[in-house]
SEGU-789678 format. One record per residue (C-alpha): z negated, x negated, y; residue in three letters. Coordinates in steps of 0.001 Angstrom, whole numbers, plus 500000, padded with zeros to 6 digits. Last residue first. Layout:
<zz: Z, xx: X, yy: Y, type: ala>
...
// end
This chain:
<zz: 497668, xx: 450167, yy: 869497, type: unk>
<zz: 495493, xx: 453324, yy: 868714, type: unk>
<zz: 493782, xx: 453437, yy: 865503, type: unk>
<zz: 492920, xx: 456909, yy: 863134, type: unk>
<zz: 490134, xx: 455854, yy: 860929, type: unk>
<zz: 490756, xx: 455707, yy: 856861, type: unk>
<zz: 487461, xx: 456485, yy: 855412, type: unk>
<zz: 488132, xx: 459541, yy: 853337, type: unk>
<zz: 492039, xx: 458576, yy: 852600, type: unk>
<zz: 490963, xx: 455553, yy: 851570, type: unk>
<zz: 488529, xx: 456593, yy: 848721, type: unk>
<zz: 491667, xx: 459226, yy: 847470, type: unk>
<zz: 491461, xx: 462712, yy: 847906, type: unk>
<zz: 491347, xx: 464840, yy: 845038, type: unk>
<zz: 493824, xx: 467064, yy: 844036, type: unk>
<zz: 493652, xx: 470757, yy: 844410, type: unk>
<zz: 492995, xx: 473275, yy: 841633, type: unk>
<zz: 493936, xx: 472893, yy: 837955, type: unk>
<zz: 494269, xx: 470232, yy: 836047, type: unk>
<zz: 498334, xx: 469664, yy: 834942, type: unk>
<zz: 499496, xx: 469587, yy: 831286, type: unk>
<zz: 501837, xx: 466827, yy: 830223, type: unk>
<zz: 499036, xx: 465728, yy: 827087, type: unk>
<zz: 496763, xx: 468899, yy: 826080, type: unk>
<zz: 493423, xx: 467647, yy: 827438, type: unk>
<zz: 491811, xx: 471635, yy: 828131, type: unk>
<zz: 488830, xx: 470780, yy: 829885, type: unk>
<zz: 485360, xx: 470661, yy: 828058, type: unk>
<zz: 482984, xx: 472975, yy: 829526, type: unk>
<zz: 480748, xx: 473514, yy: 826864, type: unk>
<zz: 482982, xx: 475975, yy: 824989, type: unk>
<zz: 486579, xx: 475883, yy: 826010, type: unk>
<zz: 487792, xx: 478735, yy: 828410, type: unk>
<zz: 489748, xx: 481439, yy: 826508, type: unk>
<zz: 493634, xx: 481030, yy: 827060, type: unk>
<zz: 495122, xx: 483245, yy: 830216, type: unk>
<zz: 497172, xx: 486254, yy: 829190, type: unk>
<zz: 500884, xx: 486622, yy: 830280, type: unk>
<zz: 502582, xx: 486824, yy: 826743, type: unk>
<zz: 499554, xx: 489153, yy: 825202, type: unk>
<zz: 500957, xx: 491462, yy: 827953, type: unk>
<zz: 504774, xx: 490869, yy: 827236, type: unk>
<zz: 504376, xx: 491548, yy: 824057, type: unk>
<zz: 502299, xx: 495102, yy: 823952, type: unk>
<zz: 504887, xx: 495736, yy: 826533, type: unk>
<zz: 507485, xx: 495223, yy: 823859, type: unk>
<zz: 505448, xx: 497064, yy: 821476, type: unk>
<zz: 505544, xx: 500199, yy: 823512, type: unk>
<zz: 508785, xx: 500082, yy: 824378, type: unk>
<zz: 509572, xx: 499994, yy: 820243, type: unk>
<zz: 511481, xx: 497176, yy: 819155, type: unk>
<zz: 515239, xx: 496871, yy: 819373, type: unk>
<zz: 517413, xx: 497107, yy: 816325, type: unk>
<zz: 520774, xx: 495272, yy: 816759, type: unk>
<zz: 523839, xx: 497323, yy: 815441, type: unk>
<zz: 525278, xx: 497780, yy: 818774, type: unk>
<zz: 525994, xx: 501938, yy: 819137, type: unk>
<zz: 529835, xx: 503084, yy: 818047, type: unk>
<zz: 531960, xx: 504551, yy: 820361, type: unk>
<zz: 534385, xx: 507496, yy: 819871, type: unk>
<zz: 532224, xx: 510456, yy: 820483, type: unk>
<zz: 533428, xx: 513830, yy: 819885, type: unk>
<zz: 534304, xx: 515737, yy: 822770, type: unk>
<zz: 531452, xx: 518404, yy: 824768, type: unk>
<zz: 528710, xx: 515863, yy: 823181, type: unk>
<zz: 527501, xx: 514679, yy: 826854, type: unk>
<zz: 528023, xx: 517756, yy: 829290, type: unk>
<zz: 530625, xx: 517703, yy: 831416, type: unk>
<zz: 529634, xx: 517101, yy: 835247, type: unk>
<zz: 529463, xx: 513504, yy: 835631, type: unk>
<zz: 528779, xx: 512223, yy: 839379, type: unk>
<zz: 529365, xx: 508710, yy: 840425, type: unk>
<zz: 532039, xx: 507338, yy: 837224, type: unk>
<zz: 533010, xx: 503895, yy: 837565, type: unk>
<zz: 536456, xx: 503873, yy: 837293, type: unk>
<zz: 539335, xx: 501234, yy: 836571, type: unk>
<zz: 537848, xx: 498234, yy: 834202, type: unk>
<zz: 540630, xx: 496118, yy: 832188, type: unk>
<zz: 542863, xx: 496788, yy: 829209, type: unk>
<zz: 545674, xx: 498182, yy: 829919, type: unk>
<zz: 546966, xx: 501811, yy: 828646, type: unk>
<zz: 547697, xx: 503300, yy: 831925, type: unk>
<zz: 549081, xx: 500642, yy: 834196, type: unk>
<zz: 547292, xx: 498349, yy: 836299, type: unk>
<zz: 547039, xx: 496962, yy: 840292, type: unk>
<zz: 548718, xx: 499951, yy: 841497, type: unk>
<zz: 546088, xx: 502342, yy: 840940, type: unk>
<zz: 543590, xx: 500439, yy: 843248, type: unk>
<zz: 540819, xx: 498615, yy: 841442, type: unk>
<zz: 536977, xx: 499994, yy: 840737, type: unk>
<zz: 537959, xx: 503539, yy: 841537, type: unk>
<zz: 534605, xx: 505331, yy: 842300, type: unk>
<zz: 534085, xx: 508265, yy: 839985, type: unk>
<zz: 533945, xx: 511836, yy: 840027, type: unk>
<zz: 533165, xx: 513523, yy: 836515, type: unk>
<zz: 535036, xx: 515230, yy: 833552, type: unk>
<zz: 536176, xx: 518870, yy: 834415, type: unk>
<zz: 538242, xx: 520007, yy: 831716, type: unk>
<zz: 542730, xx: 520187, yy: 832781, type: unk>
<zz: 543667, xx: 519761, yy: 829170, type: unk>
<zz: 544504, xx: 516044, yy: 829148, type: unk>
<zz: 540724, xx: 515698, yy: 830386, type: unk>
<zz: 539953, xx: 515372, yy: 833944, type: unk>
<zz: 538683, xx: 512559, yy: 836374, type: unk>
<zz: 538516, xx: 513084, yy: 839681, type: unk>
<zz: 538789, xx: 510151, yy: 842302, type: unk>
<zz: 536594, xx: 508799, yy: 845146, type: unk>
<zz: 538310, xx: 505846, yy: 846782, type: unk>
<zz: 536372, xx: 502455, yy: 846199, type: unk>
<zz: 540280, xx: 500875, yy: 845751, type: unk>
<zz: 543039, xx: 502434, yy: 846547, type: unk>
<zz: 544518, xx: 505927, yy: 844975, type: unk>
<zz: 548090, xx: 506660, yy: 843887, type: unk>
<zz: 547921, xx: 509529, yy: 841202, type: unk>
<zz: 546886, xx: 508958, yy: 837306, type: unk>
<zz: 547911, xx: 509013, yy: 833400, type: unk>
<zz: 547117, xx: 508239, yy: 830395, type: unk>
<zz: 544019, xx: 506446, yy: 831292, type: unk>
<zz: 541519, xx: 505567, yy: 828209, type: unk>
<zz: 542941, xx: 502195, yy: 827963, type: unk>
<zz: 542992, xx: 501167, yy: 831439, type: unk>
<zz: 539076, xx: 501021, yy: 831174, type: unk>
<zz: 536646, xx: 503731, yy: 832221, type: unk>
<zz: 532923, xx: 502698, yy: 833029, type: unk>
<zz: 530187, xx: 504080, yy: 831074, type: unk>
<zz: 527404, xx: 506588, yy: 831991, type: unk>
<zz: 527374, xx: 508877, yy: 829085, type: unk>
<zz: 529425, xx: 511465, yy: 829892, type: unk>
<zz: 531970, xx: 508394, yy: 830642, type: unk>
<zz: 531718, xx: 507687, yy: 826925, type: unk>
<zz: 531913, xx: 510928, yy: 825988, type: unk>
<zz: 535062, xx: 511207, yy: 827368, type: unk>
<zz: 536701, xx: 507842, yy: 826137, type: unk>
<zz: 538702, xx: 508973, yy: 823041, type: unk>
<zz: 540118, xx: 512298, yy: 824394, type: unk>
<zz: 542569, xx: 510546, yy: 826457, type: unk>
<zz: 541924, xx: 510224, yy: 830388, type: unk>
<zz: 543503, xx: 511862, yy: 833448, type: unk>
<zz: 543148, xx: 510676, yy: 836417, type: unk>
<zz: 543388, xx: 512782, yy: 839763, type: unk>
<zz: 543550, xx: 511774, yy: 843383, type: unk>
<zz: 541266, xx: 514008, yy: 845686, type: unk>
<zz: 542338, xx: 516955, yy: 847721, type: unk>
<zz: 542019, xx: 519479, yy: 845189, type: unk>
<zz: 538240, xx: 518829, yy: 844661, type: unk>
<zz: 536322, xx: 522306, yy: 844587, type: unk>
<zz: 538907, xx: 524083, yy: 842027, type: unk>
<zz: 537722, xx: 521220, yy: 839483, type: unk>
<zz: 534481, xx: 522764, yy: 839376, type: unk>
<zz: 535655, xx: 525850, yy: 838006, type: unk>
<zz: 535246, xx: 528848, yy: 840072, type: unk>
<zz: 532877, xx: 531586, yy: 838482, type: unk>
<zz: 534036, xx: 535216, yy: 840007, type: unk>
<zz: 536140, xx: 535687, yy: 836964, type: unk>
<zz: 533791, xx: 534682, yy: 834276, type: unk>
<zz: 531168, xx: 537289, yy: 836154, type: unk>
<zz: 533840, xx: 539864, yy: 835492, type: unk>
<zz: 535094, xx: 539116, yy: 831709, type: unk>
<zz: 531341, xx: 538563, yy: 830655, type: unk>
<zz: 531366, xx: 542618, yy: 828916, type: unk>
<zz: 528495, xx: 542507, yy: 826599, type: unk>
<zz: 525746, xx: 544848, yy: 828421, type: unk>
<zz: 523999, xx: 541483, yy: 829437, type: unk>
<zz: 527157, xx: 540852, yy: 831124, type: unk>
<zz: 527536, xx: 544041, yy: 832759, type: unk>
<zz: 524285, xx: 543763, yy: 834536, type: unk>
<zz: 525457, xx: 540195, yy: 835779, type: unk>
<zz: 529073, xx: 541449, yy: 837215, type: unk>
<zz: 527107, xx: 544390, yy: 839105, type: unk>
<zz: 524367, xx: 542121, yy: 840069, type: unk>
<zz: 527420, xx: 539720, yy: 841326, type: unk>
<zz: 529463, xx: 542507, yy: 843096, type: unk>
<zz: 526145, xx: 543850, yy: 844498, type: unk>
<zz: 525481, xx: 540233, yy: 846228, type: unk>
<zz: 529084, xx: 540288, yy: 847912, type: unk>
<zz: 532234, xx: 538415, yy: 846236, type: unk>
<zz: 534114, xx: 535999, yy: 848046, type: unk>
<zz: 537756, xx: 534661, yy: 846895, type: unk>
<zz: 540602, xx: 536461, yy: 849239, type: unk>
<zz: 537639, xx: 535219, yy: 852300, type: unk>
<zz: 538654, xx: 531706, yy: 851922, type: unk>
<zz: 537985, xx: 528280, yy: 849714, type: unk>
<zz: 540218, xx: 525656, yy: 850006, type: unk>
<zz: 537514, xx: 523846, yy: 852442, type: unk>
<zz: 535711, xx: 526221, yy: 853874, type: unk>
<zz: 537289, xx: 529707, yy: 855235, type: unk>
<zz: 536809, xx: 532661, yy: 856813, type: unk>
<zz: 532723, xx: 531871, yy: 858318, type: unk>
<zz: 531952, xx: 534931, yy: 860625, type: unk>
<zz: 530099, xx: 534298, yy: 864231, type: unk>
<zz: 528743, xx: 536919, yy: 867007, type: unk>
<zz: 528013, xx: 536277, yy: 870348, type: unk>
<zz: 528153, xx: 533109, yy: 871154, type: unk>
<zz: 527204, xx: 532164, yy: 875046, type: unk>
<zz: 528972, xx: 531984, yy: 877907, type: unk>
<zz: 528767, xx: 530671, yy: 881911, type: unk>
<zz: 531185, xx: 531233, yy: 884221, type: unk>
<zz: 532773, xx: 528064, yy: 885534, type: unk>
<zz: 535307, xx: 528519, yy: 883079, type: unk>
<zz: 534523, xx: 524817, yy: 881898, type: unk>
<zz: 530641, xx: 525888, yy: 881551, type: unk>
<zz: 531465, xx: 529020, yy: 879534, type: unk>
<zz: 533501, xx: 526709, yy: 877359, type: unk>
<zz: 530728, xx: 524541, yy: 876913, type: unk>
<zz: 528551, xx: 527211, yy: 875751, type: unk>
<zz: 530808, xx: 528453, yy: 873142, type: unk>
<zz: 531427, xx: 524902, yy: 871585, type: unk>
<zz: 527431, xx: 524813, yy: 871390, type: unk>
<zz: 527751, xx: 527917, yy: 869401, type: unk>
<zz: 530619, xx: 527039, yy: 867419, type: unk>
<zz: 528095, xx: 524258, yy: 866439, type: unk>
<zz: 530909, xx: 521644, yy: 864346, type: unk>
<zz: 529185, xx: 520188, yy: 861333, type: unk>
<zz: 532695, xx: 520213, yy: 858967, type: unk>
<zz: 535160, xx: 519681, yy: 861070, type: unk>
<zz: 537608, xx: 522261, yy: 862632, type: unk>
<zz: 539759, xx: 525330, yy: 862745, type: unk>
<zz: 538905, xx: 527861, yy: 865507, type: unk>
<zz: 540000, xx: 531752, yy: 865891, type: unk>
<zz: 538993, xx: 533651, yy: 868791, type: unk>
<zz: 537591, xx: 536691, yy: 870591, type: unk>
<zz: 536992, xx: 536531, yy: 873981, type: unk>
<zz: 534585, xx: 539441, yy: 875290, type: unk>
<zz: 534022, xx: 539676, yy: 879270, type: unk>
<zz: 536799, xx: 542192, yy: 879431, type: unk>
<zz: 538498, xx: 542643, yy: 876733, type: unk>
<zz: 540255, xx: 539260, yy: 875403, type: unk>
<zz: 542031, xx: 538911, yy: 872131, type: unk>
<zz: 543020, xx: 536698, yy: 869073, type: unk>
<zz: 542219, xx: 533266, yy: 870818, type: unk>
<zz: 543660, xx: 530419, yy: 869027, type: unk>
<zz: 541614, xx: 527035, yy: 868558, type: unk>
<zz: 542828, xx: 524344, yy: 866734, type: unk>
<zz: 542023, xx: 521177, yy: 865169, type: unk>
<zz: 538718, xx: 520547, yy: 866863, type: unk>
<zz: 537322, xx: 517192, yy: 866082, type: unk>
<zz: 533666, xx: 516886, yy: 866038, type: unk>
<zz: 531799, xx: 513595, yy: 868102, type: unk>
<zz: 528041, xx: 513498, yy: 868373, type: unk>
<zz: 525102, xx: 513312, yy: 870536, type: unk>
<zz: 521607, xx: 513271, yy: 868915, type: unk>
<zz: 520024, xx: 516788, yy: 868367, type: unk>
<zz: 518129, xx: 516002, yy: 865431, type: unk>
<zz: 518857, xx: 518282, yy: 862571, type: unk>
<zz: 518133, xx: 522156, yy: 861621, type: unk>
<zz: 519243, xx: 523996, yy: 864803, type: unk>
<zz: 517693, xx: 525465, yy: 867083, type: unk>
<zz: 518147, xx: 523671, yy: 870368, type: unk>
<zz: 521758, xx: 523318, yy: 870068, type: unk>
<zz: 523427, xx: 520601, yy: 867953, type: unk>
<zz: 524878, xx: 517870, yy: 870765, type: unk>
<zz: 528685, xx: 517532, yy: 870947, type: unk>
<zz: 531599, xx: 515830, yy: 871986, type: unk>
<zz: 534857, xx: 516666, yy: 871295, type: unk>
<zz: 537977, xx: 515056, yy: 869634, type: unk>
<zz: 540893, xx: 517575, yy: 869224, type: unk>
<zz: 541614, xx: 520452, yy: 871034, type: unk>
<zz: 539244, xx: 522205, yy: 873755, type: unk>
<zz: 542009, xx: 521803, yy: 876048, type: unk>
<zz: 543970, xx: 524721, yy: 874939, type: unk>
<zz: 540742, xx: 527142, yy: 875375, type: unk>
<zz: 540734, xx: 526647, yy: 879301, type: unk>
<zz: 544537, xx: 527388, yy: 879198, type: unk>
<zz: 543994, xx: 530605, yy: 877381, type: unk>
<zz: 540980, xx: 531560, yy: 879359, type: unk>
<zz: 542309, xx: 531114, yy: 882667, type: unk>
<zz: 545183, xx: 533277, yy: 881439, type: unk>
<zz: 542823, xx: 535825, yy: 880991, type: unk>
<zz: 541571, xx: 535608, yy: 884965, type: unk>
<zz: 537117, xx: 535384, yy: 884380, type: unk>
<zz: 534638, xx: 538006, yy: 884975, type: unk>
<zz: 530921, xx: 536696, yy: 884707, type: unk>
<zz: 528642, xx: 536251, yy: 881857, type: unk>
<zz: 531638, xx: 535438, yy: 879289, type: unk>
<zz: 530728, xx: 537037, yy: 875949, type: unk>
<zz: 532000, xx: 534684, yy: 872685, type: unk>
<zz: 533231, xx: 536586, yy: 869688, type: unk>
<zz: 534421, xx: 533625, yy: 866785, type: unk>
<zz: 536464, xx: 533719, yy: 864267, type: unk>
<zz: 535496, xx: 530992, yy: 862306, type: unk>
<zz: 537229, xx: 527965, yy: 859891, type: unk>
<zz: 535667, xx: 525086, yy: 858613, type: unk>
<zz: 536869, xx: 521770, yy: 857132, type: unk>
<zz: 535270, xx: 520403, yy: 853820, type: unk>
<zz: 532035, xx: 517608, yy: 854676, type: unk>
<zz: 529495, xx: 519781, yy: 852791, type: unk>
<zz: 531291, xx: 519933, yy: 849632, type: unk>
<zz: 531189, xx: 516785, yy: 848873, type: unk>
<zz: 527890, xx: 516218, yy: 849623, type: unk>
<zz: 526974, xx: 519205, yy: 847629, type: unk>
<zz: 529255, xx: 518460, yy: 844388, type: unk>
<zz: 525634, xx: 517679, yy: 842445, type: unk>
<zz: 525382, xx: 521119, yy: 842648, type: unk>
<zz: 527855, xx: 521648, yy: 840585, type: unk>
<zz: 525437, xx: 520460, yy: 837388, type: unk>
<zz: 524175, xx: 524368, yy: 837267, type: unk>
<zz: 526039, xx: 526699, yy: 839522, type: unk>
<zz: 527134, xx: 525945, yy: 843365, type: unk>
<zz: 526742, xx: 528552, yy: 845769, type: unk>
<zz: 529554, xx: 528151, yy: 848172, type: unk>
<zz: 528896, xx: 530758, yy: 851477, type: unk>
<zz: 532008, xx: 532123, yy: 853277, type: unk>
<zz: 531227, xx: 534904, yy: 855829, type: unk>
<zz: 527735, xx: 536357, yy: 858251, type: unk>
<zz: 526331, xx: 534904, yy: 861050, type: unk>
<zz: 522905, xx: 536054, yy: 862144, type: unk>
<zz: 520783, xx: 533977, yy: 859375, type: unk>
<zz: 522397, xx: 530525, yy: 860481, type: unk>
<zz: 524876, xx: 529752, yy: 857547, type: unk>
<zz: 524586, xx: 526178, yy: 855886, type: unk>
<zz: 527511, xx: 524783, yy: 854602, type: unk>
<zz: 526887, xx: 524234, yy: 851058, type: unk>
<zz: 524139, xx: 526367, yy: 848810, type: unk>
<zz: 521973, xx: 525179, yy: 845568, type: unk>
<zz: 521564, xx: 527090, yy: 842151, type: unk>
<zz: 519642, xx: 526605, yy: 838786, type: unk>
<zz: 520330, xx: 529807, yy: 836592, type: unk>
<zz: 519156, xx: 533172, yy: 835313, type: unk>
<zz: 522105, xx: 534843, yy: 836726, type: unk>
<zz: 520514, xx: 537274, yy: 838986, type: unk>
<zz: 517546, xx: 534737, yy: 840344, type: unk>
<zz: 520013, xx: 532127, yy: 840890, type: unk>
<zz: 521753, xx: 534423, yy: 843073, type: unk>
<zz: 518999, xx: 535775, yy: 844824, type: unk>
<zz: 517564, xx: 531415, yy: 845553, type: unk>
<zz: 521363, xx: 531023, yy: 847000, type: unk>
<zz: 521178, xx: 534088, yy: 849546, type: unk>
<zz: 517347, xx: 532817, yy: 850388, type: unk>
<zz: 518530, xx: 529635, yy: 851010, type: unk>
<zz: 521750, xx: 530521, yy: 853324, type: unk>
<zz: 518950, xx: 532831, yy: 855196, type: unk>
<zz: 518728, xx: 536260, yy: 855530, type: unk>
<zz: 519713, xx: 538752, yy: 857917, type: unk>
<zz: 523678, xx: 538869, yy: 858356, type: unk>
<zz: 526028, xx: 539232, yy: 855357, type: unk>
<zz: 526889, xx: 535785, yy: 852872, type: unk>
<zz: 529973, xx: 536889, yy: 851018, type: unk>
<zz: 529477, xx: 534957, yy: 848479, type: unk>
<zz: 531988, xx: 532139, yy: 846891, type: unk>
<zz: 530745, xx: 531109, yy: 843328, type: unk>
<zz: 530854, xx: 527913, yy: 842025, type: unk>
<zz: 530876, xx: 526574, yy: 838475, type: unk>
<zz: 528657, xx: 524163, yy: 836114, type: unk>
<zz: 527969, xx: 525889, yy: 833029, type: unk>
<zz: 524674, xx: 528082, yy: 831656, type: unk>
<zz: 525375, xx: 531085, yy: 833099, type: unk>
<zz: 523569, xx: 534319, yy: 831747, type: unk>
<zz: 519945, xx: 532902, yy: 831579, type: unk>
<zz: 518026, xx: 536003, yy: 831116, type: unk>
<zz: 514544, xx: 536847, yy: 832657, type: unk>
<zz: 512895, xx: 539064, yy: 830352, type: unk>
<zz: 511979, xx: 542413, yy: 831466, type: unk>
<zz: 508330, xx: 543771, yy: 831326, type: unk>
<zz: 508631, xx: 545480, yy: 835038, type: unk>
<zz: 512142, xx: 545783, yy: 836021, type: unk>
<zz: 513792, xx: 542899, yy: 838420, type: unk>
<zz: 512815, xx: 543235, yy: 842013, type: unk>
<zz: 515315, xx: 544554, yy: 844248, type: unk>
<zz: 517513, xx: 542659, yy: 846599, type: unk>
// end
């Protein structure tokens, strides 16, 4: 990417939560893709679904307070297409039934470089269609969980077909909801981003994704206007600020949106939806991960009208609180009636001479 002009101001151009889907290419890193992002929109920025530098496709960059989405994010299916070299000449329909047992539950251990430790683990492989075979080169399509090493799938195969393999080339086409119809390269976004500053936002506000776009799956509740700023704040939401909701059960993850479709938090439902009804009182949703900004609705609670000293005062207090009294003058002892003397107890006269007898 080249270096911004000499003597130009940064610019912050996005200043929202969102997510943008790149179209990571081959060379650099997932990180350094992200950090050139953030560096064209003036903006923080973090990555899900880390890309190895030689495989190119579907990168989320999350925006501003979406990156708080990143362990959500990370744990969305996968799909890759795939172009695995054989080392040795192998029958084609070999392959195909080879590849039709590599459904389902796997085992796996991350390959030698690669970013965690390699302990053994279990992936599930939804499906796995090969597109074409020429000669030593398989190409083929695979659907499956999120932390799944195509590569280490590659070698195994190779292994099965008593031939040997290894990966040859990998593209990301889809993660989670998110698919190649919705990525955008680097130059689209310094394109989009040199516009903006020009005036014209209309194509960097259509590559942003709201954040709402990155949690279809999850069971929505939707809350009146009244108790938004309270849950930007921290606070739990009671039956009375639901109007409406889908089926969840209890400690399920759930999104929580305005009446007009806004982007309120995630939350952690307290009860399951069919223990209340919208509009009771009661606690429903603690919220995990708030995403509007405190002050977007007008707030509806009032603040307890007891005045609270200073922290600095109250330390002040608790210090003189724990201090020991001065010692008396002329070593007189503190005679204060109920009070203890400190230090240990003196033995008694008996207890000194008393001589252990054997009968």
């Amino acid at each position: 990417m080249d270096e911004p002009a000499a003597g130009m101001e940064p610019v912050h151009l996005w200043d929202r939560s969102g997510i943008i889907v790149i179209d990571k290419p081959q060379g650099p890193s997932s990180h350094q893709v992200a950090a050139w992002v953030g560096k064209i929109l003036g903006c923080q920025v973090g990555h899900s679904g880390t890309l190895d530098p030689q495989v190119s496709g579907v990168l989320l960059i999350m925006l501003g307070n979406a990156v708080r989405l990143a362990p959500l994010l990370l744990q969305h299916d996968k799909e890759y297409i795939c172009l695995m070299r054989l080392h040795n000449d192998v029958d084609e329909e070999r392959i195909r039934n080879v590849a039709k047992e590599f459904t389902g539950r796997l085992y796996q251990r991350p390959p030698r470089k690669s970013a965690v430790k390699r302990n053994l683990r279990i992936r599930e492989i939804q499906n796995l269609e090969i597109l074409s075979i020429e000669g030593r080169l398989v190409l083929f399509r695979v659907d499956c969980d999120a932390g799944t090493y195509i590569r280490s799938l590659c070698h195994h195969m190779g292994f099965a077909l008593g031939a040997g393999g290894h990966m040859q080339e990998l593209r990301r086409t889809r993660s989670g909801s998110f698919t190649e119809d919705s990525m955008y390269t680097l130059f689209d976004v310094e394109d989009a981003a040199v516009a903006a500053r020009q005036g014209d936002r209309s194509l960097l506000e259509k590559m942003v994704v709201s954040v709402d776009a990155a949690v279809p799956e999850l069971p929505i509740v939707v809350v009146r206007e009244a108790a938004i700023d309270a849950l930007c704040h921290g606070a739990s939401l009671a039956g009375v600020g639901v109007i409406s909701c889908m089926e969840f059960g209890k400690d399920q993850t759930v999104a929580v949106l305005t009446e007009k479709k806004e982007f309120v938090c995630l939350g952690r439902a307290l009860v399951p939806s069919a223990s209340f009804k919208p509009g009771e009182t009661g606690l429903v949703v603690a919220p995990t991960t708030v995403f509007m900004q405190p002050g977007t609705y007008p707030r509806a609670w009032t603040k307890s009208d007891k005045v609270y000293p200073p922290k600095s005062e109250r330390k002040k207090a608790v210090k003189r609180a724990g201090e020991r009294p001065a010692s008396r003058p002329g070593g007189q002892q503190d005679r204060r009636p109920g009070r203890r003397p400190q230090g240990n107890a003196p033995r008694k006269p008996d207890d000194r001479a008393r001589v252990k007898r054997y009968h």
